[in-house]
N, C-alpha and C positions, 0 to 999 in steps of 0.2 A: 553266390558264385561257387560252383564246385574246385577243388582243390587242385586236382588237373589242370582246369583251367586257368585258375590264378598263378597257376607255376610256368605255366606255358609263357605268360602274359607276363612274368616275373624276367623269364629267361629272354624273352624279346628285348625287353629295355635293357637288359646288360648286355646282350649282344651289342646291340647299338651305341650304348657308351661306351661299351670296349674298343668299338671302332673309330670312337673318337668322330661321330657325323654330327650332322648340325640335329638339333633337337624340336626343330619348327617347321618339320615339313606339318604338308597338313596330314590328317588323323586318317584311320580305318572306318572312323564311326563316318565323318564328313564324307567321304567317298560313296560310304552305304548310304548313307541319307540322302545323297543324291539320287544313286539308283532308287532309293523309295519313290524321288520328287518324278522320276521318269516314269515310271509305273504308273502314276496318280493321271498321267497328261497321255496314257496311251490309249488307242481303241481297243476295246474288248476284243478277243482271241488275236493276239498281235503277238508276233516276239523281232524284237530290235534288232541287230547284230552290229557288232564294232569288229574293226580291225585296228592292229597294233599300225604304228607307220612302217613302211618299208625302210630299210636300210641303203641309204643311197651311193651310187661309186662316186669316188671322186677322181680316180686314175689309177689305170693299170688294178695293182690288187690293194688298193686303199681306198678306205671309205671316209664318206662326211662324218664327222661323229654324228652319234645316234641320236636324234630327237622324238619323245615319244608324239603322237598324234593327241594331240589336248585334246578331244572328246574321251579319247582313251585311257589320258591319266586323268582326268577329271573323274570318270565313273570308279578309277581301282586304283589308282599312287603305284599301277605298274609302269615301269619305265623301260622293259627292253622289247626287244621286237618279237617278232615269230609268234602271237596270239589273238585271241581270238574270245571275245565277249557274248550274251546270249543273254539279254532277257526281256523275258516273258510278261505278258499283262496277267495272266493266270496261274494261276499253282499247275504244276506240269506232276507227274509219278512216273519214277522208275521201274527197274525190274526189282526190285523191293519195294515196290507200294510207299519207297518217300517221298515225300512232296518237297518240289524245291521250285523258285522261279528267277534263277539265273543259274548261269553256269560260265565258268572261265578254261579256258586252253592255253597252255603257258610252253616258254622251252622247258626242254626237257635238262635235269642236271649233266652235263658231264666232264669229266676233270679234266681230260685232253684239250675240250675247247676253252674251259676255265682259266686255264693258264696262262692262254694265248688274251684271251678280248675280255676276263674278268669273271666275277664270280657271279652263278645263276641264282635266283630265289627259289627255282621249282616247286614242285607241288607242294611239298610241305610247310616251305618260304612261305608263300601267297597265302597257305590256310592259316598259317602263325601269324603276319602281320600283314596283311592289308583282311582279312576276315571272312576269306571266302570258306563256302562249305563246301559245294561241288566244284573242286577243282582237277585237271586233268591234265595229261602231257599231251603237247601237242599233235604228236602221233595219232592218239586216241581219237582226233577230230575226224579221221576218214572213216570212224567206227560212229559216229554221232546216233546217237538212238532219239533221233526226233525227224517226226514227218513234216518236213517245212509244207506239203501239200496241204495239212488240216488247219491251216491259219487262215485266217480271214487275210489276212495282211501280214507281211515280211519286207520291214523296213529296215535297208541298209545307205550308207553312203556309196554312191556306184563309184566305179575302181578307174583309176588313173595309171598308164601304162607306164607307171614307173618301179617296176618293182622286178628282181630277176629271179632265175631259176636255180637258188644255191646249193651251193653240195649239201647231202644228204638229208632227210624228207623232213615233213615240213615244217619248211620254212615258209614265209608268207605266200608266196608261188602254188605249192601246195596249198595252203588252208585256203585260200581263194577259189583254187580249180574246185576242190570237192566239195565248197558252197554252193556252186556254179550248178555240178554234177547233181547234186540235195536237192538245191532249190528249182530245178527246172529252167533255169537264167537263158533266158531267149541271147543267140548272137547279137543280134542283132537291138537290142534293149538301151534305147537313150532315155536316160532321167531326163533329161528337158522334155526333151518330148510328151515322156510318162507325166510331166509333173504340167503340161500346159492340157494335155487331155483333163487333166483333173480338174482346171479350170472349165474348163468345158462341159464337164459333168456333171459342175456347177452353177452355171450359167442360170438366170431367170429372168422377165422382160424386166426388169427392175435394174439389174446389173449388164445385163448384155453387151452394153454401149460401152463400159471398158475395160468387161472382159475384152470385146473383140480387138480394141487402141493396145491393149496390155501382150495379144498372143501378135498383133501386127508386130511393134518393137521387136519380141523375138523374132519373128522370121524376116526380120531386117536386118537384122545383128548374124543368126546364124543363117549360113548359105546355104548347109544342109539340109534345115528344114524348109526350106521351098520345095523341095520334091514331095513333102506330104499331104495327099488329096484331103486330107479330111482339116487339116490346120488352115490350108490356100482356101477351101470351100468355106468353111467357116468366116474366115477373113473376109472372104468377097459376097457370102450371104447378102441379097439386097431385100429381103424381110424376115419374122419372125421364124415361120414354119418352114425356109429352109436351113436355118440356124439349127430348129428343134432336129430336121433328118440327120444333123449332121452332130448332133448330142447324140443319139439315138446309135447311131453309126459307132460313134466313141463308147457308148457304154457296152456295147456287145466286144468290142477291141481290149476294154478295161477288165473286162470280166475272164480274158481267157486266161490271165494268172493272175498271182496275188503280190505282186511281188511291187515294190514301193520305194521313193527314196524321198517323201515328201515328208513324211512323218516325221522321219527319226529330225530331218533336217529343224523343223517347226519346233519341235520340244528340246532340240539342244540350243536353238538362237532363245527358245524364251527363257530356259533355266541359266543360261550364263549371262543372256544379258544383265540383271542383278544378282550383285556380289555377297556374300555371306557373311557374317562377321571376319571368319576367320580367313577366308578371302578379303576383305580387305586389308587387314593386317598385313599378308606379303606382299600385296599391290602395293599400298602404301612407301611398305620398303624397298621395293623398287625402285619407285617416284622417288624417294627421300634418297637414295644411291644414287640415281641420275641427278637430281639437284646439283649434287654435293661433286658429281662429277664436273659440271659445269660452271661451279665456284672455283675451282681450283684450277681451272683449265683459264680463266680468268685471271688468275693471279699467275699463272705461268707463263702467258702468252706473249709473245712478240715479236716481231715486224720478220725476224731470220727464221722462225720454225717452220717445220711443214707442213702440209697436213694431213699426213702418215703422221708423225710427229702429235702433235695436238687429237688427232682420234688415239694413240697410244698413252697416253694421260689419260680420257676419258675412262680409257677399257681396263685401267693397271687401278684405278680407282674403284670400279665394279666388282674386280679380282679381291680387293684388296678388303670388299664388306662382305665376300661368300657369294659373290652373285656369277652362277654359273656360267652363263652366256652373254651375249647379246640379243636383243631382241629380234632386230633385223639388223642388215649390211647396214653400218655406221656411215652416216654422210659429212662431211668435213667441205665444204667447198668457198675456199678466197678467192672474193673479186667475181668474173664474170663466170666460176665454177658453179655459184651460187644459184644460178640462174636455172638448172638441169634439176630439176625436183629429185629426182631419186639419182645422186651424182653420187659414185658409191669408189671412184676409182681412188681420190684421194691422195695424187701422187704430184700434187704442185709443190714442188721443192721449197719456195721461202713465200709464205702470200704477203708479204709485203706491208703496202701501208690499207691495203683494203679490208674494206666489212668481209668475216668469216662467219658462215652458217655453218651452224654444226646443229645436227638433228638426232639424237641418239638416245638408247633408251636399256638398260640393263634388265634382264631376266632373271628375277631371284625367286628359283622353287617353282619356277613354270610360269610366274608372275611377270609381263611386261610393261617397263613403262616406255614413256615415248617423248621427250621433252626437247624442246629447239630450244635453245638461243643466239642470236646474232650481235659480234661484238667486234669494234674496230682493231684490228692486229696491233696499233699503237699504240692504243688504251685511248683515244680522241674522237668522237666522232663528227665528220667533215660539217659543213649546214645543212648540205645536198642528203649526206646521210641521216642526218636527225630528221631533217625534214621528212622523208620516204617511213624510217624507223616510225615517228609521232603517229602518223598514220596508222600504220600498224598496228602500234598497241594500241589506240584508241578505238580500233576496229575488235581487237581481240579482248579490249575490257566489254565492249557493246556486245559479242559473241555469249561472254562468261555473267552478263546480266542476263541474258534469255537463257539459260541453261536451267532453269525451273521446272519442276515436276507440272507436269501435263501440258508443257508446250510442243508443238511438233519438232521431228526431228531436225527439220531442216531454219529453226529460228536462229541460232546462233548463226547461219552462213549467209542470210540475210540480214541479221542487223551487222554483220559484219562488211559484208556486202556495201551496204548505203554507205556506211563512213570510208571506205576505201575509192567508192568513186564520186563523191564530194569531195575525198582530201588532193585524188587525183587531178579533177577537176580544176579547183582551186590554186594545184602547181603549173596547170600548163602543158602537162603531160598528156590529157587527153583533154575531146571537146567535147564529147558527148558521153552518158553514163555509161553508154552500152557498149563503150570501148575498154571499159574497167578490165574485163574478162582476158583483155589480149593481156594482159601485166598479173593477176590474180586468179588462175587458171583453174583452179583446185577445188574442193569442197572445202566445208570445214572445221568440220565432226568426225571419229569415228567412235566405234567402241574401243573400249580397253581392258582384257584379262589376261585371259590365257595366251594368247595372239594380240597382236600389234592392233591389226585391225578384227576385232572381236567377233563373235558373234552376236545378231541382236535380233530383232523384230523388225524395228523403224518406227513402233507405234509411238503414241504424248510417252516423253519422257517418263521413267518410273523413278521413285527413293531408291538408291543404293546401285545407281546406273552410275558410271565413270566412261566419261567421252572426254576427248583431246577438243581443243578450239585454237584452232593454228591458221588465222587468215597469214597472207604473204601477198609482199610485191614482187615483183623480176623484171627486171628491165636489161635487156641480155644490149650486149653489142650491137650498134645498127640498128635499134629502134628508132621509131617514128615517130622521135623527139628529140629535143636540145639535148646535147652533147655529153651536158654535167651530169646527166642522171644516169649515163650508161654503166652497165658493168656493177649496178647496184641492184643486190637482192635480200629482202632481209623477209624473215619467215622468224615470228614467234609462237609457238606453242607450248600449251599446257593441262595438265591433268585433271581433270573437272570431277569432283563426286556431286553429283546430283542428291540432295537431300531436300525435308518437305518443311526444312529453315532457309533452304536456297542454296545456292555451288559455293561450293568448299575449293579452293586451288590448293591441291596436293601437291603441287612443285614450286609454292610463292618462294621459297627460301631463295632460290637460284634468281639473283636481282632482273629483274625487267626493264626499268624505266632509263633512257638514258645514261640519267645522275648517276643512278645503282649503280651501272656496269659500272664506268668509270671512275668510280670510288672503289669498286670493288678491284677492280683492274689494278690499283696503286698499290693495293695490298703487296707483301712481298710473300712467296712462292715459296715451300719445300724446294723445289727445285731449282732454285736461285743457283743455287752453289753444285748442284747434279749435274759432273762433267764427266764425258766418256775421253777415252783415250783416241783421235784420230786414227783412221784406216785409209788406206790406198784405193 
């Protein structure tokens, strides 16, 4: 290592102790090795493009805080907005004959806006510690010295109208329009569309039969694409050779630009659906933070809190291990709250003597985990509740038995499935199996990394995949059944690592069974004796 360089790389790490920041994010090298692992899965003359996330309002002249776009800090440990990623399948040369094949556009530094929203990395930042060579200010992006027209292919994620036009140049608004301007970008260009022509493209009498089931579902779903002759034709093709006119048709429409958003999608669901070493490590921690939230939220809990109240535990315990955010909007909901899957308002004043679902999951370093558990507010649970709850986890241990490398993705939501409508069965609650679904509504899988619900394939499960298995009952008010079971809703989940010795439960610690809870429940609370002063 040249001298330069080791001082540089010397001065980095004291920067960052001096700052007093956590010492575990992930690495410059893991970033890069990713971008390698992108490279290795792209087609020849291809260059990717990322965007940073926009910056979102949240009123008036206040925004959301900044989240970066996880494919974005997954490729570079950049975190703020206004840039803009580039790489290439092949070695690219400059106006000096250097060979490079990526390239980054960052904000540009300035101490006026520093002051106000925090301090930039700029060019020099990014080349010192996240390890880029060719880095640039953002500005420089309207100057880009590359002809996106000599690509075979130009794969990006297409743009969501959420982003504004902020003071002075560019900002994301900018870097997007002069992509647009570069790349040729038709008005008029839907990635669905683009990406079911691809099907089509592909199309052979071997597969035909579900390509064509597979492009019906979308133009049933979207209303848009019924207006387009070449997807309805296809659809309603009633033999081979007018299938072929209507490939034929499509490959001359694919051929007038080059522009794609199949690609990039395809190589980012297959590279995060397995985790890395060092990615597991802050998943892990995560998982291990949300347990630990829901231990303690356990021994605090009782019949007069709220549940604003009880998610405010959760979240001051997440705070309280370095974990930056939340994953997603925290769900809290007693009694018949439980019932609304994604019940995020949280504002029942005492839940009383009912089962509380709480579904919640910390974000530590970009890492989410995601973990329910359902626990009687009295520390008791009723018969009617154990009964419902039994089911449950007998369905979610059936779940976390299929969760085995090279089973499909959808085995844990049917072995989960069978035992929830047997158990249902069995209580009275329904007559027939095929009623299950009105009370267990959901899937009950996803992925888990960077995002709540991850990115993945769907292919047999792989070694080092992490999916949740979260079967649930709901049985809301006014269901069409006896009386006793209303207003009960219990949803356990948990964090599964997939390995080739079989699922690992990365959240066992946080009690599941019955018993557990309510042993755990008795436990006394830090918070016992945590009394505020009365307000008006």
């Amino acid at each position: 290592m040249k001298l330069s360089v080791l001082w540089i790389a010397i001065l980095s790490i004291l920067t960052v102790n001096s700052q007093n920041l956590p010492q575990d994010y992930l690495s410059s090298d893991f970033h890069k090795e990713r971008r390698d692992k992108v490279r290795e899965l792209m087609a020849p003359n291809s260059v990717l493009v990322f965007f940073a996330n926009a910056e979102r309002n949240r009123a008036n002249d206040v925004d959301y805080i900044y989240h970066q776009d996880p494919n974005f800090y997954y490729l570079t440990g950049y975190k703020e907005p206004n840039a803009v990623l580039l790489i290439f399948s092949d070695m690219q040369k400059d106006i000096d004959v250097q060979e490079f094949n990526e390239m980054i556009y960052v904000q540009e530094r300035n101490a006026k806006e520093e002051q106000w929203t925090g301090k930039r990395l700029g060019v020099e930042g990014v080349r010192e510690q996240l390890g880029f060579d060719k880095v640039f200010n953002g500005s420089d992006f309207a100057d880009v010295p590359i002809d996106f027209k000599s690509f075979d292919t130009v794969s990006f994620f297409d743009f969501e109208n959420d982003y504004r036009d902020k003071r002075g140049k560019a900002d994301l608004f900018d870097l997007i329009k002069t992509f647009k301007l570069k790349a040729n970008y038709p008005s008029d260009y839907d990635p669905v569309k683009q990406n079911l022509y691809a099907m089509i493209q592909s199309v052979t009498p071997n597969n035909a039969e579900n390509v064509v089931k597979a492009v019906g579902r979308y133009l049933a779903f979207y209303e848009n694409l019924k207006d387009d002759e070449f997807l309805t034709d296809f659809v309603n093709a009633t033999d081979e050779s007018k299938r072929l006119e209507v490939k034929e048709k499509v490959n001359l429409e694919l051929a007038s630009n080059n522009l794609d958003s199949k690609m990039i999608s395809e190589i980012m669901a297959t590279l995060r659906e397995t985790k890395t070493p060092e990615e597991l490590k802050l998943l892990k921690k995560a998982i291990e933070i949300s347990a630990v939230g829901q231990i303690e939220v356990m021994k605090a809990m009782h019949p007069n809190m709220s549940e604003t109240e009880i998610q405010g535990v959760h979240e001051y315990v997440y705070k309280k291990y370095g974990a930056e955010y939340e994953g997603y909007p925290s769900i809290v909901g007693g009694g018949n709250n439980g019932c609304i899957l994604h019940y995020i308002e949280n504002n029942k004043m005492e839940v009383g003597n009912d089962l509380v679902l709480m579904d919640l999951g910390a974000e530590y370093h970009g890492y989410t985990a995601d973990v329910t558990r359902t626990i009687p507010a009295n520390g008791k649970f009723t018969p009617e509740q154990k009964a419902v709850y039994d089911i449950v986890y007998e369905a979610q241990e059936a779940g976390i038995q299929a969760s085995v490398v090279g089973a499909e993705f959808q085995a844990p939501g049917k072995a989960a499935l069978k035992v929830v409508e047997n158990g249902l069965m069995k209580l009275g609650i329904i007559k027939e199996a095929s009623e299950a679904r009105t009370y267990f509504p959901h899937g009950t899988s996803h992925y888990l990394g960077l995002d709540v619900h991850d990115q993945g394939t769907y292919r047999p499960f792989q070694a080092n995949t992490v999916i949740t298995v979260e079967p649930g009952i709901y049985i809301p008010e006014g269901s069409d059944c006896n009386e006793k079971w209303w207003g009960i809703a219990v949803r356990i989940e948990d964090d599964i690592l997939i390995t080739e010795e079989g699922p690992v439960n990365l959240s066992a610690m946080a009690p599941r069974t019955t018993e557990a809870i309510e042993a755990m429940m008795k436990q006394p609370s830090p918070l016992d004796d945590f009394q505020l002063p009365k307000l008006d």
